[in-house]
C-alpha positions in Angstrom: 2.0 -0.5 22.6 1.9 3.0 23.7 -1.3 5.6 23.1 0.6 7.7 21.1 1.6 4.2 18.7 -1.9 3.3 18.8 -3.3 6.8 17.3 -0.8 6.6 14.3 -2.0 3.1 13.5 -5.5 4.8 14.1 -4.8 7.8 11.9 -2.9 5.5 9.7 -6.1 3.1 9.3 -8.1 6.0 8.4 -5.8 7.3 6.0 -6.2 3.7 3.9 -9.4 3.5 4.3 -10.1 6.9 2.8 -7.4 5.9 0.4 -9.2 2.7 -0.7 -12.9 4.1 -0.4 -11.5 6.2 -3.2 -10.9 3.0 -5.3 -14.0 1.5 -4.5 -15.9 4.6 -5.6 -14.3 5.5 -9.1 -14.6 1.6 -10.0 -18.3 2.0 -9.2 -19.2 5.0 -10.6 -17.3 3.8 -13.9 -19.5 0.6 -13.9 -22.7 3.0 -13.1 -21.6 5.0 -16.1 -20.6 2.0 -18.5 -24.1 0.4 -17.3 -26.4 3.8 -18.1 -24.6 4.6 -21.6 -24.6 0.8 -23.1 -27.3 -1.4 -24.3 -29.4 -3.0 -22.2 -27.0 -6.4 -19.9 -29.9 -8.4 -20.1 -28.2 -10.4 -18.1 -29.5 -11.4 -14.3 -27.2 -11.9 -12.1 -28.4 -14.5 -9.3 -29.5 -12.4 -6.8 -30.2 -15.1 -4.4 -26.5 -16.0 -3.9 -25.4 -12.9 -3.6 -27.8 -12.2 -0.8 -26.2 -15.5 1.5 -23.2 -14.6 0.7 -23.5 -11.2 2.1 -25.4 -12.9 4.9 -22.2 -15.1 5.6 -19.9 -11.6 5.8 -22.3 -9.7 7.9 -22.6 -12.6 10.4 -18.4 -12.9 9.9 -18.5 -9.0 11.3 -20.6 -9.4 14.0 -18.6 -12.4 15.3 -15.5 -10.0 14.9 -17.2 -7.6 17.3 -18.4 -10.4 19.6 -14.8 -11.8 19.9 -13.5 -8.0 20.6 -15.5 -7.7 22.9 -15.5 -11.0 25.0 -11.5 -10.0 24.5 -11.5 -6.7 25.9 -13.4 -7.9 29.1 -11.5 -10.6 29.4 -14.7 -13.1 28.6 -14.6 -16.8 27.3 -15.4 -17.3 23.9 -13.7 -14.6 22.3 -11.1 -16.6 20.1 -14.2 -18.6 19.3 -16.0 -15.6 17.7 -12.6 -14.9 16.0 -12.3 -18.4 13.9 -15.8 -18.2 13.5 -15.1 -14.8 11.8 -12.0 -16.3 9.8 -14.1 -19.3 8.6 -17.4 -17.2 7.6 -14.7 -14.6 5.9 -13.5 -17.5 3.9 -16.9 -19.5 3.2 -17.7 -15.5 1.8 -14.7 -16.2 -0.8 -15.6 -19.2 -1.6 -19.3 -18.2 -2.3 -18.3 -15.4 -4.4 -16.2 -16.8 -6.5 -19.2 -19.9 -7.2 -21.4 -16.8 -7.5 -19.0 -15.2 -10.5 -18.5 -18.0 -12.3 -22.0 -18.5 -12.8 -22.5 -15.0 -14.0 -22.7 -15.7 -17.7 -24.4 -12.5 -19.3 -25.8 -12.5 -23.0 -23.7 -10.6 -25.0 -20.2 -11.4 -22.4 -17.4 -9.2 -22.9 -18.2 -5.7 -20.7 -20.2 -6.4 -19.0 -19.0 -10.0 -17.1 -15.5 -7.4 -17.4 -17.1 -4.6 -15.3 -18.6 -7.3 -12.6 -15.4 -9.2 -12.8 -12.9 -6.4 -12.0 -15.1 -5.1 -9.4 -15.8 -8.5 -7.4 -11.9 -8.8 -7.9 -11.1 -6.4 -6.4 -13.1 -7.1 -3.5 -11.8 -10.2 -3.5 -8.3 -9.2 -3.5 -9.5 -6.9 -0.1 -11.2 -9.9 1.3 -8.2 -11.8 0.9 -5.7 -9.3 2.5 -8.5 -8.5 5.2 -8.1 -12.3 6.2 -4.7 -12.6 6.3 -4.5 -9.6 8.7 -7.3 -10.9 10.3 -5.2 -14.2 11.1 -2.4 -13.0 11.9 -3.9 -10.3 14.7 -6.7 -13.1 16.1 -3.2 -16.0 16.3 -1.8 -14.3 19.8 -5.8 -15.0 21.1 -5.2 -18.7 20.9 -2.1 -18.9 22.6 -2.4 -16.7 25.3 -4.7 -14.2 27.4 -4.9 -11.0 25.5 -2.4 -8.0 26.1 -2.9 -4.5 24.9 -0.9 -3.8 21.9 -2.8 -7.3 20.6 -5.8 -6.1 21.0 -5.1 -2.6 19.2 -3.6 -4.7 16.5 -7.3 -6.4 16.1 -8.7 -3.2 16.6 -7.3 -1.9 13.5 -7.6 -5.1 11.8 -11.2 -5.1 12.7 -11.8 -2.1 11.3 -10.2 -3.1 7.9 -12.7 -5.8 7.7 -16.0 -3.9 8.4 -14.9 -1.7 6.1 -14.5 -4.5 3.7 -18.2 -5.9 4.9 -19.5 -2.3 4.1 -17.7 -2.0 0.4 -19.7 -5.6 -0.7 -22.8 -3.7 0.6 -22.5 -1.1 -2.1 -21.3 -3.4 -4.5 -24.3 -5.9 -3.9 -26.8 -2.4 -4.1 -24.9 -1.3 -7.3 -24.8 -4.8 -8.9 -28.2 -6.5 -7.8 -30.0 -4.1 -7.2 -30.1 -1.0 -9.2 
């Protein structure tokens, strides 16, 4: 891959994310709003499962940018940190969705609709940030690292902190305020 390939998958990436910080925002700000106007939820969402999840995608990001970087200097260990990415990405899925369907609020209807569509579509991002994150971490396995792979994990890596930092606000937004 060339350098000038590599900045239009760069400017490209950025162009998404903006894109898709867009999304994240509006669905926010509509729950914000749908959450100040309306009764009271009365509903408590558990807070404590929420937190471990979170736990497990932070710690999935961090072993993202271990594995890059054991990758880019050519060190041992780096596909390592990349299934151990994959796998804490997925436990994170799998947490979640145990974490919805335990969210059972008095009075249903909006307000288990807001949540829903919100952790949905972060779920949906999670989903498509681990299948891009499989498919640019497969070459590692195989074979010692070339340069237009690890631009591919680059941008793939990028996706998926971006992913880590969207559940950050959501957890803020939905635990905490």
């Amino acid at each position: 891959m060339n350098e000038r390939t590599a900045d239009t998958g760069l400017v490209g990436m950025w162009i998404f994310l903006g894109s898709t910080t867009v999304l994240f925002a509006a669905l926010t700000f509509s729950y914000a709003m749908l959450r100040v106007q309306g009764p009271p939820w009365s509903a408590v969402l558990p807070v404590g499962r929420a937190l471990v999840s979170t736990a497990v995608l932070v710690g999935s990001s961090a072993l993202l940018s271990a594995g890059q970087g054991r990758l880019a200097r050519a060190q041992p260990g780096g596909a390592a940190c990349l299934a151990g990415a994959l796998a804490a990405g997925l436990a994170f899925l799998v947490l979640q969705v145990l974490l919805l369907l335990a969210f059972r609020p008095a009075g249903g209807g909006l307000a288990r609709s807001v949540v829903l569509l919100l952790a949905g579509v972060h779920a949906a991002h999670v989903i498509a940030g681990l299948l891009a994150l499989a498919v640019a971490s497969a070459p590692f396995f195989v074979r010692p690292p070339a340069a237009r792979a690890l631009t591919r994990l680059r941008l793939t890596a990028m996706f998926w902190h971006f992913v880590d930092l969207c559940w950050i606000a959501l957890f803020v937004a939905l635990f905490i305020l």
